[in-house]
C-alpha positions as CSV (number, residue, x, y, z in Angstrom):
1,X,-3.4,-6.3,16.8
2,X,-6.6,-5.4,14.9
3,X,-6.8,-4.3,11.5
4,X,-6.6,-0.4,11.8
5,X,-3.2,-1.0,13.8
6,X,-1.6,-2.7,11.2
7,X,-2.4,-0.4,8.5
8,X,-1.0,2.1,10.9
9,X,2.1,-0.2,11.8
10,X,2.5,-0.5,8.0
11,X,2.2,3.1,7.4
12,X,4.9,4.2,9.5
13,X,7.3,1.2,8.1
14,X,6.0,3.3,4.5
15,X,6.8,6.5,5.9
16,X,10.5,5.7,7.3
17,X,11.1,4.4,3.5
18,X,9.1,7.5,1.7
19,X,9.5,10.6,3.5
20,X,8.1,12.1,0.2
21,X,4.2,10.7,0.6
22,X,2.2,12.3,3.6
23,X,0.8,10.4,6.6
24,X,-2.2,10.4,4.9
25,X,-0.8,9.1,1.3
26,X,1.1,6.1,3.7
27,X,-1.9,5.6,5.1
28,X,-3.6,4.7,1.7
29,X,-1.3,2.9,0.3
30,X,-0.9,0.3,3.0
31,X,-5.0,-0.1,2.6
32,X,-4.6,0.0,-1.4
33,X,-1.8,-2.7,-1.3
34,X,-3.8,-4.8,1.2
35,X,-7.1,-4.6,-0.3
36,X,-5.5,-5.5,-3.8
37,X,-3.7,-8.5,-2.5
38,X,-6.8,-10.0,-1.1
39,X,-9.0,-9.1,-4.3
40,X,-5.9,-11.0,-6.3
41,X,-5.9,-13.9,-4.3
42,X,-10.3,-14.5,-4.4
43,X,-10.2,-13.6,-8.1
44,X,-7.5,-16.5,-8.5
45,X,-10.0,-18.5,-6.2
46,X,-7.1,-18.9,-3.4
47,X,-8.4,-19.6,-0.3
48,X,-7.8,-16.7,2.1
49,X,-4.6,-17.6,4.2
50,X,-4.8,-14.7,6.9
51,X,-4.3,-11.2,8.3
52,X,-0.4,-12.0,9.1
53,X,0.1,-13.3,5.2
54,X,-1.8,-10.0,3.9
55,X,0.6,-8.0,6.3
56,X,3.9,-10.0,5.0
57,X,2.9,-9.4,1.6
58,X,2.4,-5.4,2.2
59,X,5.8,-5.2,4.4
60,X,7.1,-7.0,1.0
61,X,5.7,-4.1,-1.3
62,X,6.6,-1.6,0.9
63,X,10.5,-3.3,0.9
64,X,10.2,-3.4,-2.7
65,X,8.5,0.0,-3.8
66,X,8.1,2.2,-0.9
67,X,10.8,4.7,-1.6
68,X,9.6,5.1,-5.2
69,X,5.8,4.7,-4.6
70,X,5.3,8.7,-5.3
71,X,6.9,8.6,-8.5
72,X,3.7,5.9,-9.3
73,X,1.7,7.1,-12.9
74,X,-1.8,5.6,-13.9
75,X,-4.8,6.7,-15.4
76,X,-7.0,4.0,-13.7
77,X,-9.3,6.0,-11.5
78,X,-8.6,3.1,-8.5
79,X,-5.4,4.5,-7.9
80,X,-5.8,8.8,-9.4
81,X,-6.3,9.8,-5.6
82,X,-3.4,8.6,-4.6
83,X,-1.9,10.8,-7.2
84,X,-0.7,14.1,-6.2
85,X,0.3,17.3,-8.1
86,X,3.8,17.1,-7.7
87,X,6.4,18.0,-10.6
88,X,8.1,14.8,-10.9
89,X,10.5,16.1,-13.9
């Protein structure tokens, strides 16, 4: 499975938790999640260990924090578009 199709897999695992965020927000997230775990580990100077430990660690996150991940509040601009205008009060 190549890259794309996992961020779709993991979208649709998102989804089924988060019936909330749209295909498209899913979609994002699973790419935002992946993105920043691989950022974390080369900051850290980690070697890279793999496609199938970046998608454990976003099936983990989406475990975690996918039913709640449209409540999420920042002002870094990294993460404002996944932001929508929804009254969460």
């Amino acid at each position: 499975m190549n890259r794309p199709e996992q961020y779709e897999r993991l979208a649709e695992m998102l989804k089924a938790k988060n019936d909330v965020l749209t295909e498209l927000e899913a979609l994002t997230w699973v790419e935002v999640l992946w993105e920043d775990f691989e950022t974390s580990l080369a900051r850290a100077g980690e070697p890279y260990p793999g496609e199938a430990k970046s998608f454990q660690y976003v099936v983990q996150q989406i475990d975690a924090y996918g039913p709640q991940l449209h409540l999420f509040q920042t002002k870094n601009e990294k993460f404002k578009h996944l932001m929508s205008k929804r009254n969460l009060h």
